[in-house]
N, C-alpha and C positions, 0 to 999 in steps of 0.2 A: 513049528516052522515059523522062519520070524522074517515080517515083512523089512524089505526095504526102506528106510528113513527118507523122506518126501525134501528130496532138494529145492533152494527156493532158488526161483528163475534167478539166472543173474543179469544183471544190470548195464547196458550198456552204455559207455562210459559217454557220449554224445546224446544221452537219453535228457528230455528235460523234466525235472521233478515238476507238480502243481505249483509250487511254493515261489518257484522261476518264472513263472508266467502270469506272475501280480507285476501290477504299472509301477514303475519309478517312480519313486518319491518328486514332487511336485519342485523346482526350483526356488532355494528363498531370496530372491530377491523381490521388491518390493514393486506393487501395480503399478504399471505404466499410465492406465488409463484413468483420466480424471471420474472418481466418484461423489456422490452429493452426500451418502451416508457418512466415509472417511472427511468428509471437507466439513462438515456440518458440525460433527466431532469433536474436533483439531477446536473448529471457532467455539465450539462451546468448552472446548478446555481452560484457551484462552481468555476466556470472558471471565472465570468464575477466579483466574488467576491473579486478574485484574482487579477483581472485585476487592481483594485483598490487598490493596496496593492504589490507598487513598491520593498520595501525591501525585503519581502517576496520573490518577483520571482527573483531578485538578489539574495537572499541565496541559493535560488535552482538552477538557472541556472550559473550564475557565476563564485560563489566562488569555487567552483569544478577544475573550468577550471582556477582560479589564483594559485590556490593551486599545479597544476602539473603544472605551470609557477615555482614557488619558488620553488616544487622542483628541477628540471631541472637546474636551478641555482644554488643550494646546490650544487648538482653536477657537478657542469660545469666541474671541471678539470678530472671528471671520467664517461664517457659517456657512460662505458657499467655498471658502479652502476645502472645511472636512468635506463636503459633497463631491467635490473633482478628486480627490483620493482617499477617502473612507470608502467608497465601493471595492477600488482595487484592493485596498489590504484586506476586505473583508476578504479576498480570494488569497490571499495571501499568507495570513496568518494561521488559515489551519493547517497549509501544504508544512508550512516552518515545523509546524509543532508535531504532527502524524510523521513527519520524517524524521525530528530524533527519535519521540519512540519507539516507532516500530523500528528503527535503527539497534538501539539500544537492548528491547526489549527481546528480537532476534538475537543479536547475539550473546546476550545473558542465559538464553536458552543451550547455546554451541557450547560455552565456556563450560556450561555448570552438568552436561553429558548429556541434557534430555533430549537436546537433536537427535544425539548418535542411537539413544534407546528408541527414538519415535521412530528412525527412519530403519530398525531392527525390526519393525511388525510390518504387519502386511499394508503398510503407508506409503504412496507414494512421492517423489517431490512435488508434483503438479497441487496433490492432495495436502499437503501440510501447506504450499504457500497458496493456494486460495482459501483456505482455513482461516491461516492469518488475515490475509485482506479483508473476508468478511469481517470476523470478529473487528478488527481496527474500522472496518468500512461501517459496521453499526454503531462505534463510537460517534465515527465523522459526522454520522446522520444527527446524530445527539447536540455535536459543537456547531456543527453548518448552522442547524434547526436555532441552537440560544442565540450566534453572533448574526444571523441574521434578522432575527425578529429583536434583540436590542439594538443595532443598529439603525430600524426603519422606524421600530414604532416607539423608542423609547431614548434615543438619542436624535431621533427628525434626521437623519439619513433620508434626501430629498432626491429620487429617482423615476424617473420619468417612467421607467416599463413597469413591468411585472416583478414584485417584490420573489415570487416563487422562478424566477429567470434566474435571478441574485442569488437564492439559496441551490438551484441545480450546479451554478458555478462552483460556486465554494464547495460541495458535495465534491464533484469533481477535483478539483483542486485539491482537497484530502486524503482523496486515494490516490490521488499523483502521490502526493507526498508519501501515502504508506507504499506503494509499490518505488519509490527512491531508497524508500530505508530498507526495505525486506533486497533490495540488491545490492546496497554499500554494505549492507552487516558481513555479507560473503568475502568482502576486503580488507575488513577489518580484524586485528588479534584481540582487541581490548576495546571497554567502553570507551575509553579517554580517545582512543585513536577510532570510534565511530563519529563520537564529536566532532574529531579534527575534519572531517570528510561535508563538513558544513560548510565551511569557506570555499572548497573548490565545488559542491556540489549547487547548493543554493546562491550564495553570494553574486556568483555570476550575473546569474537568471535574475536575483533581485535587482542588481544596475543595469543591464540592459533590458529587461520587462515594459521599461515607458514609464515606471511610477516616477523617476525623478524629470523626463523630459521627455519630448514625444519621441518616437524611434527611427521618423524621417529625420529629425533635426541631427542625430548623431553622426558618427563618423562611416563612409561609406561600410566600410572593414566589420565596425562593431553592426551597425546594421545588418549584415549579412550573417553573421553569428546571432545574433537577437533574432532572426527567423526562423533558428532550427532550436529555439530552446522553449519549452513548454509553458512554459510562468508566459511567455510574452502571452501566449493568444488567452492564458486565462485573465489577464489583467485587461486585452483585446475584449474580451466576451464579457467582462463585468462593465467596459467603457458605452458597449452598444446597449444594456440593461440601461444604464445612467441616461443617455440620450435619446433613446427611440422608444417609442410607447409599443412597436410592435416589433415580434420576433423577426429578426433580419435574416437574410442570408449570410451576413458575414459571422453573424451569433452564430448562425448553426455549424457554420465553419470551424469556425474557433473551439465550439463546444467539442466536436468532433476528435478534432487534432488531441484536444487536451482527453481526451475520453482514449483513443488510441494511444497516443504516450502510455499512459496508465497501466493498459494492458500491453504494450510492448516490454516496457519495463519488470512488469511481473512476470512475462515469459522470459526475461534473462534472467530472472530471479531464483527461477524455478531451475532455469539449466548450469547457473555456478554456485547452487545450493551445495554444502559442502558437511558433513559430518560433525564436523570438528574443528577447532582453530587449529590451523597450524603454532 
């Protein structure tokens, strides 16, 4: 006698297998939210790229500091000239010099694909351009730190406040200038055409700033343009170090605006950060 063959249940076709009921794969696109681990990263990537790349940290930390050597010289026979503007360029020259590179040194990264692989991991934009600013912002600390103490103690740079007022300026001023360059590199196809972005970006700011004349004496028009540009109130907050022995309320103004700039600029940085050159 021969049993039956045991049919297997069948399968309804609206049935859901175990295998259907695993979560979807996670989204790759890249974190939105700023992390310290991804930014820490990014800056020490940078840093060690740098490391290799002598000229580079010569243009940044350096030439700053030859620069208010020659001028000092220029002036040799009038010692209180360099006084009324060796302060302002001290604030000046590292904005100059932290904005090509980081100009530059940005977009050599787009040109040559490493943006486009960086921004394939799980990296954010926020996270790759505060990376950057550190890293550049630990140089600044480096160039601020020499052209201010040759300045004061070794060229007699003669200023009435707090030599550490002088140096929070110029600190500032440096990362203005890396947060200009980490947003024109987004404009730019080519190194030669980041460079060009000097003239209309800095030149400005350097003739109307006040280092050549005060900025009431000007013309009503440029004056009014010389109040919404950044260099004015750092060359403003390096003037009140020169003449007041105590921290003023217009320093901390000044400091302020220029400290805001900074990070306003790096938050456009951040949002026409782009993959690739066109």
């Amino acid at each position: 006698m021969s049993a039956n063959p045991v049919q297997p249940n069948p399968v309804h076709p609206d049935a859901v297998t175990p295998a259907a009921t695993t979560n979807p794969p996670a989204p790759t696109t890249g974190p939105s939210v700023l992390n310290a681990s991804r930014t820490t990263a990014t800056a020490a990537r940078v840093l060690r790229q740098l490391r290799h790349d002598p000229r580079t940290i010569a243009l940044m930390i350096l030439i700053p500091c030859l620069m208010l050597v020659l001028l000092r010289y220029v002036f040799d026979a009038s010692p209180r000239t360099f006084d009324n503007i060796g302060a302002s360029l001290l604030g000046v020259f590292p904005l100059v010099t932290m904005f090509l590179v980081t100009s530059i040194a940005t977009l050599r990264e787009r040109t040559s694909g490493t943006l486009e692989r960086l921004l394939s991991l799980p990296l954010g934009k926020a996270d790759l351009i505060a990376g950057y600013a550190l890293a550049f912002g630990a140089l600044a600390v480096v160039q601020s730190a020499l052209a201010t103490g040759l300045a004061v103690w070794l060229l007699g740079l003669d200023v009435t406040g707090s030599p550490w007022l002088l140096l929070l300026v110029a600190l500032l001023d440096a990362l203005l200038g890396t947060a200009l360059g980490l947003f024109v590199s987004a404009f730019a196809a080519s190194e030669f055409q980041a460079v060009q972005f000097m003239p209309a970006v800095i030149f400005p700011q350097l003739l109307l700033c006040g280092l050549f004349t005060p900025r009431s004496a000007m013309h009503p028009v440029l004056e009014g343009v010389s109040d919404v540009l950044p260099m004015s109130y750092a060359v403003d907050g390096m003037n009140e170090v020169l003449r007041h022995t105590d921290m003023t309320a217009t320093f901390v103004r000044d400091v302020l605006i220029v400290a805001g700039c900074a990070l306003l600029v790096l938050g456009l940085g951040a949002a026409t950060l782009r993959r690739r050159t066109a």
